[in-house]
N, C-alpha and C positions, 0 to 999 in steps of 0.2 A: 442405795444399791443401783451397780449402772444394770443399763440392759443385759451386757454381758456378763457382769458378776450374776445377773439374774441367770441366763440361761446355761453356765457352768455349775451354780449350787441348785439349779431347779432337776438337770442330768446326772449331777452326781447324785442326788437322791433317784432319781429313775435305774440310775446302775448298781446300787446297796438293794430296792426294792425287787429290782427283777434278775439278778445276779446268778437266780437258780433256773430263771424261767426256759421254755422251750426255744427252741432258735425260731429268730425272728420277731419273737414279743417286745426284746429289749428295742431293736430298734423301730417298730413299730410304736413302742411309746417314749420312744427319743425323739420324734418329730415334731417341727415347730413350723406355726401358720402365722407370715409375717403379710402384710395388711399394706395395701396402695394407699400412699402417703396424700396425695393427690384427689382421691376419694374420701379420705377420710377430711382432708381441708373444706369440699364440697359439700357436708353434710355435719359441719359446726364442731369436728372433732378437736379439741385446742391443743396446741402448740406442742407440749408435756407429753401428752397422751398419744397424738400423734407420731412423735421422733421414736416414743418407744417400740409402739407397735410397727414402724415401719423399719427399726434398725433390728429388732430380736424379734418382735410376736410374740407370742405365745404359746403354751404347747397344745399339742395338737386335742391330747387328751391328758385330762390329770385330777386328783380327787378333789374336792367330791362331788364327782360327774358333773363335771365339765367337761362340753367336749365345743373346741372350737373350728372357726372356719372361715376363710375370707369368702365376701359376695361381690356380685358383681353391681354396678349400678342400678339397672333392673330389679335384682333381687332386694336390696337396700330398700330400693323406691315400695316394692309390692307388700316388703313384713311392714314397711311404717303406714303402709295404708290399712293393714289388719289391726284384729285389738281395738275397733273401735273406737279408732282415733286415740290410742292411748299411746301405740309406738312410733307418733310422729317422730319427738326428740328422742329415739334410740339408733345410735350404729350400734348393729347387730357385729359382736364377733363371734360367735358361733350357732351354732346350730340350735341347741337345748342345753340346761341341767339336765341334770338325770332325770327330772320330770317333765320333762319337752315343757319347760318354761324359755321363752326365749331373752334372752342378756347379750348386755354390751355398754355402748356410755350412752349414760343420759346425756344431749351434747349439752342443755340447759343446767347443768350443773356441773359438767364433765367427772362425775362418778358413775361407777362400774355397779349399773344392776340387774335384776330383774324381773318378772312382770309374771305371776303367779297366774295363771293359766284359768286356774281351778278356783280361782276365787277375783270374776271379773274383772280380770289383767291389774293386778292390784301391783304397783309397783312395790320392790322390796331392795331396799340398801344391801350391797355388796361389800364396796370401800369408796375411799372417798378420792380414788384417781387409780390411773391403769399400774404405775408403780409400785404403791400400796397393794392392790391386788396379786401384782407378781410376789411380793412378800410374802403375803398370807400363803399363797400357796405351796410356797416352800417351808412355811412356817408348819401347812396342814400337813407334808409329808414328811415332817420330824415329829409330830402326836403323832401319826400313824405308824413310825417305827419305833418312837420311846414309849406310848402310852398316857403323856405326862401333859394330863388337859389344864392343870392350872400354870404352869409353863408356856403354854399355849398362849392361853389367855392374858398371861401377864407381856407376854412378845409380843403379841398381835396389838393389844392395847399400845404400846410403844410407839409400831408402826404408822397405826392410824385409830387414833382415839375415840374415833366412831363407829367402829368396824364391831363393836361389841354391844352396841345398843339396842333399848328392847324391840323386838320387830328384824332386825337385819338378820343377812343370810347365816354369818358367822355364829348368833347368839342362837337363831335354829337349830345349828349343827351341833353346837358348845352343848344344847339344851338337851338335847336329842339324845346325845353320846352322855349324859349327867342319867338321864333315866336311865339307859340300859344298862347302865354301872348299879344300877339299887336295886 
């Protein structure tokens, strides 16, 4: 999927999802945070990962709680000094998960993770590149309007083969969303 195909099928699910919402919701989560291409060379982001975020980004917000954000040098420099030396090799793209864990790429492997806060900054697999994760996410906002989690799971797997292994963020959510069904 290119970037654009990314950010036309990641919208048109934001416009079926908020189609009834209040004015202003819709375009407050049609916005997209695209990433200094330049910065991201300076800080080991590779070639793939880089063209993407700097041609589409990513959105701004989107499930599950994700919420992203470009930094500045500075700020890039201060989150890899925290964590105890755990967030060296991380560009941060945004802010938190919905658990103020902070993510972005590992540059040392250039996959999208992140760094469990609450269980001393333990790192946790996301996907295995910033493309694959624009997938999934469009992927998580079709289970969240069909409902249809082994669909899910058999897409996701497709996209990126590792995206469901035990421990990663996706197998969390898969796992998570399996209990409150029983």
């Amino acid at each position: 999927m290119s970037p654009a195909e990314f950010r036309e099928r990641f919208l048109s699910g934001v416009r079926l999802a908020f189609a009834k919402a209040p004015p202003g919701l819709l375009e407050q989560q049609s916005k997209f945070v695209r990433y200094d291409y330049g910065t991201m060379q300076r800080c080991g982001v590779g070639e793939q990962n880089a063209r993407f975020l700097s041609d589409i980004g990513l959105p701004r917000s989107a499930s599950p709680f994700i919420d992203c954000r470009a930094h500045t040098d500075d700020e890039i420099a201060h989150l890899r000094e925290g964590g105890g030396g755990a967030l060296r090799a991380l560009f941060p793209l945004g802010g938190a998960n919905g658990c103020g864990d902070p993510f972005g790429i590992d540059t040392s492997t250039q996959s999208v993770v992140y760094y469990n806060h609450d269980n001393g900054m333990q790192k946790v697999f996301m996907n295995a590149s910033v493309p694959q994760f624009a997938e999934a996410l469009c992927l998580f906002q079709d289970l969240l309007r069909t409902k249809a989690d082994d669909k899910f799971a058999t897409a996701l797997e497709k996209v990126d083969k590792t995206a469901l292994l035990p421990g990663s963020m996706w197998r969390l959510v898969s796992d998570h969303r399996r209990r409150k069904r029983q």
